[in-house]
LUMKERO-548145 format. One record per residue (C-alpha): x, y, z; residue in three letters; residue number from 1. Coordinates in steps of 0.02 Angstrom, whole numbers, padded with zeros to 5 digits. Each point is the difference from the previous one (the first is absolute). Layout:
BEGIN
+--------+--------+--------+---------+-----+
|      x |      y |      z | residuo | num |
+--------+--------+--------+---------+-----+
|      X |      Y |      Z |     ALA | NUM |
...
+--------+--------+--------+---------+-----+
//
This chain:
BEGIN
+--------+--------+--------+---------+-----+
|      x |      y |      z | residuo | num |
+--------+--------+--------+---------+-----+
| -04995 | -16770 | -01663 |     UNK |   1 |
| -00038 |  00152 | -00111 |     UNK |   2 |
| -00066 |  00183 |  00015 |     UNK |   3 |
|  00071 |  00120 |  00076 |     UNK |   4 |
| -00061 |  00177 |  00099 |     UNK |   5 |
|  00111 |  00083 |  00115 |     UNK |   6 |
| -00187 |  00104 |  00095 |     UNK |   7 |
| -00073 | -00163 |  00032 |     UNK |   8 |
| -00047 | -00155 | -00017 |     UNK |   9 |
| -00073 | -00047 | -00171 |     UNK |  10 |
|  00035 | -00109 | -00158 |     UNK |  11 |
|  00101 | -00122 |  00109 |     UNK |  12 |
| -00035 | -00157 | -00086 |     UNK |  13 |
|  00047 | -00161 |  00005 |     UNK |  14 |
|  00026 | -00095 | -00134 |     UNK |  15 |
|  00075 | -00166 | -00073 |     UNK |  16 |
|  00067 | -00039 | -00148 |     UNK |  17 |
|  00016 | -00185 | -00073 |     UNK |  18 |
|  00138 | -00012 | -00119 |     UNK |  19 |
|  00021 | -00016 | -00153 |     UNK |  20 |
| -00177 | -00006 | -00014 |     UNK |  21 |
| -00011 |  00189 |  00055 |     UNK |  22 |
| -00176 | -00032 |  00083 |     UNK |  23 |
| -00031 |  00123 |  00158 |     UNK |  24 |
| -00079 | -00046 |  00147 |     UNK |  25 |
| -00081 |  00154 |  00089 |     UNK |  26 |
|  00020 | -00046 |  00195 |     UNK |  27 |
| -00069 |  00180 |  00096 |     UNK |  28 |
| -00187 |  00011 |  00039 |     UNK |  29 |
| -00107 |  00171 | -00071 |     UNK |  30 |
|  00054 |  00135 |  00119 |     UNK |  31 |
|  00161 | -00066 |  00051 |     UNK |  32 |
|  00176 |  00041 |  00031 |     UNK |  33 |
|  00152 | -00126 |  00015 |     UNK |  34 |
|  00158 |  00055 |  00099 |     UNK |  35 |
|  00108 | -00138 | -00008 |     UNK |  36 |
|  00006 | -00189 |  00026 |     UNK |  37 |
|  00128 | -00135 |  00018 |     UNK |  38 |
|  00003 | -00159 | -00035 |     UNK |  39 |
| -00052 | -00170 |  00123 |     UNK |  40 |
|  00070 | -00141 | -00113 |     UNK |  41 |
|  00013 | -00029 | -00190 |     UNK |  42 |
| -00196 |  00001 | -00015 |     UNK |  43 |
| -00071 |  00116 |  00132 |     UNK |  44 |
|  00025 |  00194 |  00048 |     UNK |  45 |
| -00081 |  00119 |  00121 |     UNK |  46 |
| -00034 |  00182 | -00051 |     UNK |  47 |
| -00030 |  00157 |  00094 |     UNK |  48 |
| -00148 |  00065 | -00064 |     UNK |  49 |
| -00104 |  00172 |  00014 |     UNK |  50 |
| -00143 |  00104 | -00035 |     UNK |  51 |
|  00031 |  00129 | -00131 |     UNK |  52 |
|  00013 |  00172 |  00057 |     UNK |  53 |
|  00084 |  00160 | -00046 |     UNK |  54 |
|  00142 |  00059 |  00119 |     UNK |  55 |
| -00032 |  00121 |  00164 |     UNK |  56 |
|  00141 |  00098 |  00076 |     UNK |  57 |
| -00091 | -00080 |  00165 |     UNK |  58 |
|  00074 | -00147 |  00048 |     UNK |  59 |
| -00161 | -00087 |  00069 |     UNK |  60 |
| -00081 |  00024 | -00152 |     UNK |  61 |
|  00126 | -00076 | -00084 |     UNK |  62 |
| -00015 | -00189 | -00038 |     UNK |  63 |
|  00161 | -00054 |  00108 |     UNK |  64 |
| -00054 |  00126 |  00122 |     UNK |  65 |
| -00186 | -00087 |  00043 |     UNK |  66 |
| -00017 | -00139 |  00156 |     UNK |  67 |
| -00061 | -00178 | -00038 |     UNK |  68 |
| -00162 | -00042 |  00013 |     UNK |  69 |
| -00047 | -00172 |  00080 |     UNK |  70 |
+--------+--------+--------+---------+-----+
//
């Protein structure tokens, strides 16, 4: 994963990298963030993902802060 900005969450992308070929595979969607991820197996990975946004003091304008909507 790469960016980085301490007031918010922007430039988080993430990206692979097939060596030695040194081709890069853009993986975030316009608009998005990535916070982490972890792998499943040797082939799959799931990602926390989200919106862009600049930081708030507030914490429910914060993304972390913010209920799920179903």
């Amino acid at each position: 994963m790469g960016g980085r900005n301490v007031f918010g969450f922007k430039n988080k992308d993430m990206k692979v990298t097939e060596l030695p070929a040194y081709h890069t595979l853009s993986l975030t969607p316009p608009n998005f963030a990535e916070m982490g991820f972890t792998w499943v197996d040797d082939s799959s990975l799931i990602v926390s993902r989200v919106h862009e946004s600049e930081w708030s003091n507030d914490p429910l304008k914060r993304q972390m802060g913010k209920p799920n909507k179903k």
